[in-house]
VOPAGU-2260 file (C-alpha; in pm, 1 decimal, decimal comma):
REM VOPAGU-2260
SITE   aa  ch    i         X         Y         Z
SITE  UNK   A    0   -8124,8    1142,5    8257,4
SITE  UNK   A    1   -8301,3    1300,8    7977,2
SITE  UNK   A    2   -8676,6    1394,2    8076,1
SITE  UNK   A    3   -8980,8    1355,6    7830,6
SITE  UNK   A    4   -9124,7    1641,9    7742,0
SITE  UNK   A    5   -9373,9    1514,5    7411,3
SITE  UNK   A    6   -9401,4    1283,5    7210,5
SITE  UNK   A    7   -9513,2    1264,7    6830,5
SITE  UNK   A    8   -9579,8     904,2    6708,5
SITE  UNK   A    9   -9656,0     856,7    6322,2
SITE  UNK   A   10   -9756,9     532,0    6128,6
SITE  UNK   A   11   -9706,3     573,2    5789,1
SITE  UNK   A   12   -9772,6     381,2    5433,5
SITE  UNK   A   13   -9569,0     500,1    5140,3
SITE  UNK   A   14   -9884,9     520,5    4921,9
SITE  UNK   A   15   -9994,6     782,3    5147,4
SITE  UNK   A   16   -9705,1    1029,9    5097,1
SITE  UNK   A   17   -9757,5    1409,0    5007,8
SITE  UNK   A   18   -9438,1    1392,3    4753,0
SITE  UNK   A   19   -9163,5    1164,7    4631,4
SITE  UNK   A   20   -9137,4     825,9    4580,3
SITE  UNK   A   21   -9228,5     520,5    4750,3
SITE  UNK   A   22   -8860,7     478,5    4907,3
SITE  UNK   A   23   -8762,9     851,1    4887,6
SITE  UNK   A   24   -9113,3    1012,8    5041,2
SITE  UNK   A   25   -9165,4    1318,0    5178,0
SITE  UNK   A   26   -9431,6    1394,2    5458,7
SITE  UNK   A   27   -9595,7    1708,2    5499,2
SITE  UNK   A   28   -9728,3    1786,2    5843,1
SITE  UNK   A   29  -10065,9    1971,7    5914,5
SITE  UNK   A   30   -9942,4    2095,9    6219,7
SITE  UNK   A   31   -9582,2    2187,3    6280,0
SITE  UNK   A   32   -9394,7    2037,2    6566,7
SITE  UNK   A   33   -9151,7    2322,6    6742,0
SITE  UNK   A   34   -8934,5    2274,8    7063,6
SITE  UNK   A   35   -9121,5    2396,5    7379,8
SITE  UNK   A   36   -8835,0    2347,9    7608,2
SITE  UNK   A   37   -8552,4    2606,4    7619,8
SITE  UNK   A   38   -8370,3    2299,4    7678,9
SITE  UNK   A   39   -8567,6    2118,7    7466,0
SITE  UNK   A   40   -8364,6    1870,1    7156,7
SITE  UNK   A   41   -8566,5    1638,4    6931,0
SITE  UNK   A   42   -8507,5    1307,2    6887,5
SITE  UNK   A   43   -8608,1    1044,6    6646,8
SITE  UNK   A   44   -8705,4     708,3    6742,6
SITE  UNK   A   45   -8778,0     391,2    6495,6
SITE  UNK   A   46   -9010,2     122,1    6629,6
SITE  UNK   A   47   -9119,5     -98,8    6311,6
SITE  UNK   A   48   -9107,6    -120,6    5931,9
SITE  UNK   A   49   -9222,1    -378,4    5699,7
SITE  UNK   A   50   -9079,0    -411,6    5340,1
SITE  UNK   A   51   -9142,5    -601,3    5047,3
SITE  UNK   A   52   -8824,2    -826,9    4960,9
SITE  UNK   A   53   -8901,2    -716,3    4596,8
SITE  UNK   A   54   -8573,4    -539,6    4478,5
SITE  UNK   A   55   -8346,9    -643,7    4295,1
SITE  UNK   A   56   -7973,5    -742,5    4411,3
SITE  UNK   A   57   -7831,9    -662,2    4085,7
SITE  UNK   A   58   -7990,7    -306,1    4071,5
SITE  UNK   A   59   -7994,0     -34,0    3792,6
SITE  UNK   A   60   -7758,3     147,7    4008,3
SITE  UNK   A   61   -7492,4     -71,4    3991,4
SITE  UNK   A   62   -7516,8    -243,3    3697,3
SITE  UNK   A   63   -7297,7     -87,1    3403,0
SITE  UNK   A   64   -6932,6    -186,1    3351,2
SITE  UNK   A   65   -6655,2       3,6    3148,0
SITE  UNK   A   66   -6477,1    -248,0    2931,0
SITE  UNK   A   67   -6219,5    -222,1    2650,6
SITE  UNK   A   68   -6209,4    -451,6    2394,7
SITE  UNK   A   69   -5887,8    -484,9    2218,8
SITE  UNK   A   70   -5810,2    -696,5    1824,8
SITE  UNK   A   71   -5541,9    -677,2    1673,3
SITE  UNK   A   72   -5379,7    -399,1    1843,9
SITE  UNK   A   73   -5666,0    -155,4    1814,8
SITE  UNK   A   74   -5919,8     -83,8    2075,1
SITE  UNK   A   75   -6216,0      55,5    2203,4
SITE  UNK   A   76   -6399,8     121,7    2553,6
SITE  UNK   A   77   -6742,5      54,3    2590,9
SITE  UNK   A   78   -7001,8      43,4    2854,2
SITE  UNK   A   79   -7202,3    -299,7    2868,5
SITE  UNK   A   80   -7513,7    -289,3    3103,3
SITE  UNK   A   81   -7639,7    -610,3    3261,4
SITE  UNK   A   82   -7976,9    -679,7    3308,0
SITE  UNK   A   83   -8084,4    -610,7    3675,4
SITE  UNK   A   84   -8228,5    -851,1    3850,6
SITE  UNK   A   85   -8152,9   -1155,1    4088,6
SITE  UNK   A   86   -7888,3   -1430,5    4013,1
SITE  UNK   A   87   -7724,4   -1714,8    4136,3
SITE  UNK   A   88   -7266,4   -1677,8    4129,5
SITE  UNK   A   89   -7317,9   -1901,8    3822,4
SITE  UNK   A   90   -7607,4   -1720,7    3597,8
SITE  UNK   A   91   -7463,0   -1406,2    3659,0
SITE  UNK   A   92   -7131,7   -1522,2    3533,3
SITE  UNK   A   93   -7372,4   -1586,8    3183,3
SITE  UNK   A   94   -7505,6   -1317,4    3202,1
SITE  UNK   A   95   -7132,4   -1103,5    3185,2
SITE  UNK   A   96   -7004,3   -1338,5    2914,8
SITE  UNK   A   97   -7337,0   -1319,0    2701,7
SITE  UNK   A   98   -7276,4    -902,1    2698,3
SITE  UNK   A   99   -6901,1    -912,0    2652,0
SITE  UNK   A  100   -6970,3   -1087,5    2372,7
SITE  UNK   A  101   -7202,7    -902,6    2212,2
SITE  UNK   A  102   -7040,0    -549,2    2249,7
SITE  UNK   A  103   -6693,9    -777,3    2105,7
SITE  UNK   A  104   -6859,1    -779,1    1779,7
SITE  UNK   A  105   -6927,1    -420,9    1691,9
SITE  UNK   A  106   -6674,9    -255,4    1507,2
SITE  UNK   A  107   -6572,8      90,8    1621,9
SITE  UNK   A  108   -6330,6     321,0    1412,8
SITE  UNK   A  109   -6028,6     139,7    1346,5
SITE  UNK   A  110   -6131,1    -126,7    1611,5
SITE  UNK   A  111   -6286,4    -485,7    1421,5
SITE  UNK   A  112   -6545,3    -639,5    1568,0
SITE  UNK   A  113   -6463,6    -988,1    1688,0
SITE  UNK   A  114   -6610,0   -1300,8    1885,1
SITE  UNK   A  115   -6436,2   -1403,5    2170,8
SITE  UNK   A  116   -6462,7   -1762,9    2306,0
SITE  UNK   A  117   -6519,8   -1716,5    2715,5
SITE  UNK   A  118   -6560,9   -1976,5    2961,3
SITE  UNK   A  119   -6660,4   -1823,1    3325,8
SITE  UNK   A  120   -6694,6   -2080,0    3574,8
SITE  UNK   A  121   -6784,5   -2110,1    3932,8
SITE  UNK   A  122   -6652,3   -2324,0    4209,6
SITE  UNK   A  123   -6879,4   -2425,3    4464,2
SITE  UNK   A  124   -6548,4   -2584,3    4684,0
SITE  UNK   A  125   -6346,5   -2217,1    4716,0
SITE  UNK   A  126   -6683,3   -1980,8    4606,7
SITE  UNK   A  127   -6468,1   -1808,0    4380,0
SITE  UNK   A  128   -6479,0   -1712,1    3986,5
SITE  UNK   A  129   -6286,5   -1802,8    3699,9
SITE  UNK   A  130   -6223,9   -1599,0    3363,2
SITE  UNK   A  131   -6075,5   -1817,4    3041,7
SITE  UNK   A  132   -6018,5   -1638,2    2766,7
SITE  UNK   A  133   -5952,2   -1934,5    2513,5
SITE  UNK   A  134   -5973,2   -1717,3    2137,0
SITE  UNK   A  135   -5911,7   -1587,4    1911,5
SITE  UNK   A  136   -5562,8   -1451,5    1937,9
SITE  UNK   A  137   -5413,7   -1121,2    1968,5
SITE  UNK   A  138   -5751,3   -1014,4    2096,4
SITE  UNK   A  139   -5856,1    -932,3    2491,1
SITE  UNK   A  140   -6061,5    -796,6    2732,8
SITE  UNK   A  141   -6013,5    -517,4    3025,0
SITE  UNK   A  142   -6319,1    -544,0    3284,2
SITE  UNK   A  143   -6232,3    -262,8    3520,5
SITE  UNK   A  144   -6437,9    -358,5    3821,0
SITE  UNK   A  145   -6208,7    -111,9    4050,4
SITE  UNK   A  146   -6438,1     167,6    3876,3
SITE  UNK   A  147   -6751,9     -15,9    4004,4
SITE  UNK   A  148   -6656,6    -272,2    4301,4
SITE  UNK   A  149   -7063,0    -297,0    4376,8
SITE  UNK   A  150   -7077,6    -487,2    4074,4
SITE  UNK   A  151   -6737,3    -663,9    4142,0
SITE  UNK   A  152   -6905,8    -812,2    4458,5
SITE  UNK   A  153   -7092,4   -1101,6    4242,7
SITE  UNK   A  154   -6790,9   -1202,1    4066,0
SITE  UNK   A  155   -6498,4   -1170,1    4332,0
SITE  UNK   A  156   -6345,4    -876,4    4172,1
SITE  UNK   A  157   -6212,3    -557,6    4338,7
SITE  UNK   A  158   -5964,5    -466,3    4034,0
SITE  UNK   A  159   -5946,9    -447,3    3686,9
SITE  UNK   A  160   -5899,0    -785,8    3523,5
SITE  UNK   A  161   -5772,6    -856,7    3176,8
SITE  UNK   A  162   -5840,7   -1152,5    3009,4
SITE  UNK   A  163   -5691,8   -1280,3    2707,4
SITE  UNK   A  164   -5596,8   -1611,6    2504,5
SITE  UNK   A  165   -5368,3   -1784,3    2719,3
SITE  UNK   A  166   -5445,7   -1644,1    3044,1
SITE  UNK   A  167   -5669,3   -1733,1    3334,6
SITE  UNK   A  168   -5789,1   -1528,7    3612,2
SITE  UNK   A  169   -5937,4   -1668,9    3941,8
SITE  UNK   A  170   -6119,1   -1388,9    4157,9
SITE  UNK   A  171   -5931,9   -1292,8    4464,6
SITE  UNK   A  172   -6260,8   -1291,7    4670,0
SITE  UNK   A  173   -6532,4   -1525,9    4739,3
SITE  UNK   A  174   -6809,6   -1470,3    4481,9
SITE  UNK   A  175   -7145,4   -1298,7    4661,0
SITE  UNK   A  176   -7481,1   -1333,6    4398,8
SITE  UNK   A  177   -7664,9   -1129,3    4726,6
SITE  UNK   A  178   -7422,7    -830,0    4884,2
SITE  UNK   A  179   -7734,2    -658,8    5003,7
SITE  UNK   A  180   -7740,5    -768,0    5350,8
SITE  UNK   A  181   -7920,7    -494,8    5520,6
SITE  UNK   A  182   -8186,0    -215,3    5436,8
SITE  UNK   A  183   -8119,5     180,7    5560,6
SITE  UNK   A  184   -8416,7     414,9    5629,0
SITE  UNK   A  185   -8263,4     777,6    5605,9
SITE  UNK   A  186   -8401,4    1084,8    5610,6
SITE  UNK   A  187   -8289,5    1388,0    5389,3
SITE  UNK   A  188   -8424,2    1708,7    5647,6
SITE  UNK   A  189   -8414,0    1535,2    6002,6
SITE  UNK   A  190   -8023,9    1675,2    6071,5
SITE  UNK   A  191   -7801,7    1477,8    6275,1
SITE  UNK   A  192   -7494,9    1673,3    6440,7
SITE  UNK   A  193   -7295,2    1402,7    6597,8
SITE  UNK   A  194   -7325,4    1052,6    6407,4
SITE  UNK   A  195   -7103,4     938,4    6153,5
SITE  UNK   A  196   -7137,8     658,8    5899,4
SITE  UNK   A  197   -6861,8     452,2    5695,5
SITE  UNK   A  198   -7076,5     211,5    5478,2
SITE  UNK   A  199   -7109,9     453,1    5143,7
SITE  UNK   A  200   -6859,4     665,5    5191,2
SITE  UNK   A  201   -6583,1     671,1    5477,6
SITE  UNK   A  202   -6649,3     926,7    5802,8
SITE  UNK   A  203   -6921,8    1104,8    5684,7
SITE  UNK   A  204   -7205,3    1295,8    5858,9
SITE  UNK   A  205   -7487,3     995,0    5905,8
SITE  UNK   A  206   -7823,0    1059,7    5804,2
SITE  UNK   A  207   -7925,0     676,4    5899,5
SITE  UNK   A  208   -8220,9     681,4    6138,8
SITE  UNK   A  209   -8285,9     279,3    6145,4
SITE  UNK   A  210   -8119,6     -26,0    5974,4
SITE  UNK   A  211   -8292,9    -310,9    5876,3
SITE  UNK   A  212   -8111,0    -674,7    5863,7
SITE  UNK   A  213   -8299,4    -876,7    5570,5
SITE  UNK   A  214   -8334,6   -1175,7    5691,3
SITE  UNK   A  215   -8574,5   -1364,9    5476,0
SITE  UNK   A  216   -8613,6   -1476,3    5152,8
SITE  UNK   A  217   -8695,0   -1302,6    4776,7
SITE  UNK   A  218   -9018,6   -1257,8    4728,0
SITE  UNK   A  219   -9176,4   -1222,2    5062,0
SITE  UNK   A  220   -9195,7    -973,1    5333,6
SITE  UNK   A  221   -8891,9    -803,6    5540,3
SITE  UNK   A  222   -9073,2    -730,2    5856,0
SITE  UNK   A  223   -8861,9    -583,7    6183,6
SITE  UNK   A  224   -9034,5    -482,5    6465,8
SITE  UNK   A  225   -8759,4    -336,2    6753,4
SITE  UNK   A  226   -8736,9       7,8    6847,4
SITE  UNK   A  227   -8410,5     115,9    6721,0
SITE  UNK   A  228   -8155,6     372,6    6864,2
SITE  UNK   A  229   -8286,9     745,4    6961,1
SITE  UNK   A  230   -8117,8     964,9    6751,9
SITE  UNK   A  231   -8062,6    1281,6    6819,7
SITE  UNK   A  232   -8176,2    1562,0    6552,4
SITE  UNK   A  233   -8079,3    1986,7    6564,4
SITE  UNK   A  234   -8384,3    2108,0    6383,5
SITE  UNK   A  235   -8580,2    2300,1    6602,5
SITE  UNK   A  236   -8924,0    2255,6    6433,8
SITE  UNK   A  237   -9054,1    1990,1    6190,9
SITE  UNK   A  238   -9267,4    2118,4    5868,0
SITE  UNK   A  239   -9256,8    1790,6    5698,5
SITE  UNK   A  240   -9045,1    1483,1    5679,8
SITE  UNK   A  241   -8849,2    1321,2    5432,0
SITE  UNK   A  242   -8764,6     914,0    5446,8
SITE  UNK   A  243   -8548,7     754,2    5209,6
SITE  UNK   A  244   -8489,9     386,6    5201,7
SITE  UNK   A  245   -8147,7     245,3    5042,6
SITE  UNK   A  246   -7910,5    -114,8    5063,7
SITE  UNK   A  247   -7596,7     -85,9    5234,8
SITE  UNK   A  248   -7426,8     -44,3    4875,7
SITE  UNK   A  249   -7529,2     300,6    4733,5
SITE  UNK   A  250   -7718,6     658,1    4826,4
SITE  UNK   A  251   -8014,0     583,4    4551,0
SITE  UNK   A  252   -8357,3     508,4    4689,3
SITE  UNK   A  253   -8379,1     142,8    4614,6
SITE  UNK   A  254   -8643,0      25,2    4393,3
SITE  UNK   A  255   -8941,3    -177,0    4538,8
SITE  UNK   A  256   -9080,7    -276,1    4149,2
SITE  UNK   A  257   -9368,5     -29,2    4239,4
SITE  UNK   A  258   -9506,4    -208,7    4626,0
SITE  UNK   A  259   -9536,6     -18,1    4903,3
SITE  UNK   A  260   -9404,7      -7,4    5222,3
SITE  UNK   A  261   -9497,1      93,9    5596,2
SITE  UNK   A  262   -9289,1     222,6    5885,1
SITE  UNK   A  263   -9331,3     329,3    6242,6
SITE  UNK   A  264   -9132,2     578,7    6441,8
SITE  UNK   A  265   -9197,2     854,4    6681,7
SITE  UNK   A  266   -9065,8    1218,9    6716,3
SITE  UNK   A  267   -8957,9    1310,2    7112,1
SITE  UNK   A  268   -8891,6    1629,9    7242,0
SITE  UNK   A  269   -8666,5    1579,1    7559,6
SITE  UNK   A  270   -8497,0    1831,7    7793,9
SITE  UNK   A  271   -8105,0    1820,5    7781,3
SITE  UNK   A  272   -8002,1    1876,3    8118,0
SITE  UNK   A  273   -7664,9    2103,9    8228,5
SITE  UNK   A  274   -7358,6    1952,9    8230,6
SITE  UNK   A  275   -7008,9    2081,9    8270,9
SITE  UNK   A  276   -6778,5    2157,6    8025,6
SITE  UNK   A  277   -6466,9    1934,3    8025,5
SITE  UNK   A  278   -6187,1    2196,8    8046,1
SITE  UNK   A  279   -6385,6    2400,0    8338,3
SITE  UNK   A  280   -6355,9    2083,7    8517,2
SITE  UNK   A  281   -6007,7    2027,2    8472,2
SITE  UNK   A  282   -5921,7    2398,4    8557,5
SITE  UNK   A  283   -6074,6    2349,0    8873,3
SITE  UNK   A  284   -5919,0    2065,3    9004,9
SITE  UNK   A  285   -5619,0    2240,9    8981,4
SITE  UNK   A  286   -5488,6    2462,4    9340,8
SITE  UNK   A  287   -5538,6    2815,1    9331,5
SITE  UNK   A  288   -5168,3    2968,1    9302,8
SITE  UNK   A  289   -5127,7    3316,7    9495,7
SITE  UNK   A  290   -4939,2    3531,4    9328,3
SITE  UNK   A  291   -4608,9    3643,3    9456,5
SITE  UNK   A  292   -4612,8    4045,0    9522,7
SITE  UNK   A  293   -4366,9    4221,5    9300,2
SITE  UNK   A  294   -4117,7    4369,0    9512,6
SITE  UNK   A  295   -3775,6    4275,7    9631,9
SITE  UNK   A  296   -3722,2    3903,1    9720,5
SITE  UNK   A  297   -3727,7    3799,8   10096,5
SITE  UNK   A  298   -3329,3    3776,5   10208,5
SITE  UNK   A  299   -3237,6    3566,2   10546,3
SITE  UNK   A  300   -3001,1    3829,8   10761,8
SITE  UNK   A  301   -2609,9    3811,7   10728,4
SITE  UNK   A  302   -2395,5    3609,4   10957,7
SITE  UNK   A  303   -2133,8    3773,1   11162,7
SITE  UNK   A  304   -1884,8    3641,1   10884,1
SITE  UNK   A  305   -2082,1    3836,0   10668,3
SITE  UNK   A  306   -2109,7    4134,9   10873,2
SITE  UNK   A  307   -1764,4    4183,8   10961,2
SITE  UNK   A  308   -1634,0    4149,2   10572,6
SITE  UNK   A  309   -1867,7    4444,2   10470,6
SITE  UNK   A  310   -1755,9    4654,8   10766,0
SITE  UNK   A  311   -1385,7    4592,3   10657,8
SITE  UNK   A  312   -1494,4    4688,7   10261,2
SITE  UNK   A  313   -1626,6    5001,2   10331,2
SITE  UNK   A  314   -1349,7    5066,7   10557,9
SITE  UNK   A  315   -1102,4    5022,0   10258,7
SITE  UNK   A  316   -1335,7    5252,2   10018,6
SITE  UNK   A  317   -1306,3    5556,3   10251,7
SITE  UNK   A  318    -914,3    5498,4   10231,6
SITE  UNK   A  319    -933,0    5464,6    9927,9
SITE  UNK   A  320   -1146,0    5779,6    9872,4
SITE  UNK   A  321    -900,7    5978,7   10139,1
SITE  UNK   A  322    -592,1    5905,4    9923,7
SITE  UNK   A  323    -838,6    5992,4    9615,0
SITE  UNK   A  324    -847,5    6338,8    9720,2
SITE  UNK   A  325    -451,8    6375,2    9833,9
SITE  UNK   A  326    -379,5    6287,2    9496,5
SITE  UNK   A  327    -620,5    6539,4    9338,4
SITE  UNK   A  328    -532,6    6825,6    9548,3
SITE  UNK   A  329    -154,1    6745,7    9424,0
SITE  UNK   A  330    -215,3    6771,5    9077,4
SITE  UNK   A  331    -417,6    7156,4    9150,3
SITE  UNK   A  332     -83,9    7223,8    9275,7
């Protein structure tokens, strides 16, 4: 059981920040916070935040898609941006045809500008999209959605899909107008040592400190009041803090549309205590082994058998020595 040794509790407003940005703040400290324990660790502990619901699901950070536009044999690849903001699966399926459209008609090099005739659709029965590509001919489009798969959430696409006169494509997921499900509050300086995180990227060092489920609707307040996890932190004194807030899609900050935000945690200094290492536990359950003296090996005494064949050997060897020696002294001769 970990024992308490302080404890540093902070309410802050993001208007109120020494540096940064509402969502990626930094907090300078008047007094630093150091360890006072030799067995002292820090720990980080979230109790409340409250957060306007005022970003955007389609967000600037998500929102560009590589396309290539092909007439007539010739091409070109262009980026078309959609505007962020919220949608429904069905106006965000306008909003993709209204820009594929418009980039389609600007020439580029050998490439003629053209207007293709798109009908995107949306089934409310199997939630999924569908791409017709009904003119003109030998023209197409290439939406490559496996470069951006963020963006492929609101239209069912993980892949790149290529649309053309005579083809349809139906999305091979469900269609999701809101993939921001939960909030992250991170923080940039506060090092973690032992948590990992596969949202973002896959097994990666965590620097998540509280996640926030949203819950409620656009437009109003995301408000969470639990204390979350302690999590454990190596820095052995605290200058300043940083807090970043992000979705569960990219790294960026997310964008609040310029409202603030407020959060709650505390900063706990508690004393590890002792433990024993794995391997010196295991090396002692094992018995202690004497070791065997060097020297010769311990022999159980002959039998009489025994006894009475070496008596007859070395009886033959001094014969055998004896007639040795006749024969020797015969050949001095």
């Amino acid at each position: 059981m970990s024992k308490e040794i302080s404890r540093y509790t902070f309410h802050i407003s993001s208007d109120k920040r020494s540096s940064g940005t509402a969502t990626d703040m930094t907090l300078s400290l008047a007094n630093t916070i150091n360890l006072k324990s030799k067995k002292g660790k820090f720990q980080i502990l979230v109790h409340a935040v409250n957060i306007p619901f005022s970003y955007y699901q389609l967000s600037s950070e998500i929102n560009t898609l590589s396309v290539m536009f092909i007439n007539s044999g010739q091409s070109k690849t262009s980026n078309i941006t959609l505007a962020a903001g919220n949608y429904t699966t069905i106006s965000v399926l306008a909003e993709l045809s209204a820009k594929l459209i418009s980039e389609a008609q600007i020439s580029s090099g050998a490439y003629v500008g053209y207007t293709p005739v798109l009908n995107f659709t949306y089934s409310q029965t199997t939630s999924k999209s569908t791409f017709v590509f009904t003119g003109p001919a030998n023209a197409g489009i290439i939406m490559n959605f496996a470069s951006n798969t963020n963006l492929g959430i609101f239209f069912g696409l993980s892949a790149n899909s290529v649309i053309a006169q005579g083809t349809t494509v139906v999305s091979s997921k469900v269609a999701v107008a809101n993939p921001v499900n939960y909030l992250l509050i991170r923080s940039g300086n506060l090092q973690q040592i032992y948590n990992r995180e596969y949202i973002v990227e896959s097994d990666v060092f965590a620097d998540i400190l509280y996640r926030v489920p949203v819950g409620t609707q656009q437009n109003t307040w995301i408000q969470h009041h639990a204390d979350g996890y302690p999590v454990f932190i190596s820095n052995n004194f605290i200058t300043s803090i940083n807090i970043y807030l992000t979705t569960n899609l990219t790294y960026n900050p997310i964008d609040l549309q310029g409202i603030g935000w407020a959060i709650s945690f505390s900063i706990i200094e508690v004393e590890v205590p002792d433990y024993v290492l794995l391997n010196d536990t295991m090396a002692a359950s094992f018995p202690t082994i004497q070791p065997t003296p060097i020297g010769e090996p311990d022999e159980e005494p002959p039998t009489p058998e025994e006894e009475a064949l070496k008596k007859a050997y070395e009886e033959e060897l001094k014969k055998l020595e004896v007639y040795k020696n006749k024969l020797l002294k015969r050949k001095l001769k």
